[in-house]
C-alpha positions in Angstrom: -19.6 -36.1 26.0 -17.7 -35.6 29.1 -16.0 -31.5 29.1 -11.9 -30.4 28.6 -11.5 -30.3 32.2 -13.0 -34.1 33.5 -11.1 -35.3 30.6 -8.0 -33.5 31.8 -8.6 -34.9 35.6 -9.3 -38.7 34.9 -5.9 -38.4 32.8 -3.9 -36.4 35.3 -5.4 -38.7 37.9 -4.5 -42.3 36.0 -1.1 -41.4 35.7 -0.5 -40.3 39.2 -2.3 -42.8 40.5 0.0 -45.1 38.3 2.9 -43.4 39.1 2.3 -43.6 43.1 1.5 -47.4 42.3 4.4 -48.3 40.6 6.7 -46.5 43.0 4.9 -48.1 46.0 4.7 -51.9 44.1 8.9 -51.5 44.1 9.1 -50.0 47.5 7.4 -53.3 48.5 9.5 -55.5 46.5 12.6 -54.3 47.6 11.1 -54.7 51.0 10.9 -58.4 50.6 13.7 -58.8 48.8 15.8 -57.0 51.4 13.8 -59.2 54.4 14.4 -62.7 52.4 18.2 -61.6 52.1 18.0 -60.9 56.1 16.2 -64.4 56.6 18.9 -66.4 54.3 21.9 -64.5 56.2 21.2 -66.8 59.0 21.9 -70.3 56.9 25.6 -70.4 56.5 25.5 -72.5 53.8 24.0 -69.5 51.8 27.2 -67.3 52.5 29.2 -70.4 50.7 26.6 -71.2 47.7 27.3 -67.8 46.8 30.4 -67.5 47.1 30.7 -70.3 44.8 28.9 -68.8 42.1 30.5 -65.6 42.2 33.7 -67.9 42.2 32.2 -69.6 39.1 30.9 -66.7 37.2 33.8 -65.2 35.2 34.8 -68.8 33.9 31.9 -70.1 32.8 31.7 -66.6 30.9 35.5 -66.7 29.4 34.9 -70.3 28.4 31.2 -69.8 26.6 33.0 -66.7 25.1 35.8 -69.0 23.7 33.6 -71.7 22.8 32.0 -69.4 20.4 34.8 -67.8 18.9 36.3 -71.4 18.4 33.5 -72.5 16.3 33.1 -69.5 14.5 37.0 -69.5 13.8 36.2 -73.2 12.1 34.9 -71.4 9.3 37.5 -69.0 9.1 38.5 -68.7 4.9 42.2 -67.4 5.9 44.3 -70.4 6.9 47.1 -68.6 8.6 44.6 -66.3 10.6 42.5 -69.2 11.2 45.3 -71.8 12.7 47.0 -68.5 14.8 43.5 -67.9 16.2 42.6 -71.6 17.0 45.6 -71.8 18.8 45.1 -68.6 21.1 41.4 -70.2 22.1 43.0 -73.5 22.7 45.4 -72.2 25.1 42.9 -69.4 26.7 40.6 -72.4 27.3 42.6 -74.4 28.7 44.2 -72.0 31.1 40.4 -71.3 32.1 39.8 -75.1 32.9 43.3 -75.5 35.2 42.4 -72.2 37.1 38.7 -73.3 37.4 39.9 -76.6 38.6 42.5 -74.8 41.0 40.4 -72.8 42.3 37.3 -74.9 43.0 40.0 -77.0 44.8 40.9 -74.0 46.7 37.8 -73.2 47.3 36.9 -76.5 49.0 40.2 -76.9 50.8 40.1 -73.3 52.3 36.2 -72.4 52.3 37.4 -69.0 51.5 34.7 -66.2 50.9 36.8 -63.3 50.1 38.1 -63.7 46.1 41.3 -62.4 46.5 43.0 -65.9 46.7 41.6 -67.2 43.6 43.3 -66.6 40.4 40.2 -66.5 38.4 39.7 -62.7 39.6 43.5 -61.8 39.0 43.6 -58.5 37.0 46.4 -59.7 35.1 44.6 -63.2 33.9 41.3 -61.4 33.4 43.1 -58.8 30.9 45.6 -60.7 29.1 42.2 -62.6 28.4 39.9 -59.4 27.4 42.8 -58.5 25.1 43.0 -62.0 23.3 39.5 -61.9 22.5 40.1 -58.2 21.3 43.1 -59.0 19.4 42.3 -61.8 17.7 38.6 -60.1 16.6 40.6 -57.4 15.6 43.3 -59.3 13.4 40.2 -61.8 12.0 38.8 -58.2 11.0 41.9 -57.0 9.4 42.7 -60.0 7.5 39.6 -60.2 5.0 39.3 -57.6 2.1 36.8 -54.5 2.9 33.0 -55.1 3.0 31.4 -52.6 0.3 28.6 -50.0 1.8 25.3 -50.1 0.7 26.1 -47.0 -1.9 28.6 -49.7 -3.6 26.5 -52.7 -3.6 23.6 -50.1 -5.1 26.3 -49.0 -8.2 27.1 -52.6 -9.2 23.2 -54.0 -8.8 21.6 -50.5 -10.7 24.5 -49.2 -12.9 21.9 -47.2 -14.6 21.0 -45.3 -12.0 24.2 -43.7 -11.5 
């Protein structure tokens, strides 16, 4: 049986050495990483791929987000919230597909890198949309009756208990 202290090295030692080699394995990775971004910087076509996903990004995420609200809306119980709520994603959705479809055609026309011309990143677009989706959560929440806690479902299962 090996002593305190050779115990107490070969541990010290495996987790320095494991510290040392996980800081050097991301040193290196970020050293490649950083040398394959210097070797695409010279295709241009890389500069404009990119640009078009960047340009793509926060429709494809307002319209998955609305596609998924829409369908769980379908199964709404209250009509009124239901109807009011299908109606707001109907419109959000298709405001996303005209200012996707403006802006790709922008995009192409101009070749534009920058994404201050495109209306997809306009502050007052991208808002009025993060407050639909809050709003109409919120007024989906408010319009069905209070869930019980787990201290109320535990009265009405084991009266006795209480």
């Amino acid at each position: 049986m090996r002593g305190r202290v050779s115990s107490f090295i070969l541990i010290f030692g495996s987790i320095f050495f494991s510290a040392v080699g996980a800081v050097l394995a991301l040193a290196i990775f970020f050293l490649v990483v950083r040398l394959l971004f210097g070797v695409l910087s010279y295709l241009p076509w890389i500069t404009y791929a990119y640009a078009l996903l960047i340009l793509l990004f926060p429709a494809m995420l307002f319209i998955s987000v609305y596609i998924l609200y829409f369908k769980r809306t379908l199964r709404y119980p209250v009509k009124v919230v239901k109807w009011i709520s299908i109606s707001l994603f109907m419109i959000a959705l298709l405001s996303w597909v005209a200012v996707l479809i403006y802006d790709l055609m922008l995009f192409f026309k101009k070749g534009s890198i920058e994404i201050d011309p495109y209306f997809s990143y306009n502050r007052v677009f991208l808002t009025a949309n993060v407050t639909a989706i809050f709003l109409t959560g919120t007024m989906q929440a408010l319009s069905l009756p209070a869930e019980k806690d787990w201290m109320e479902k535990r009265k009405e299962s084991h009266p006795e208990e209480f």
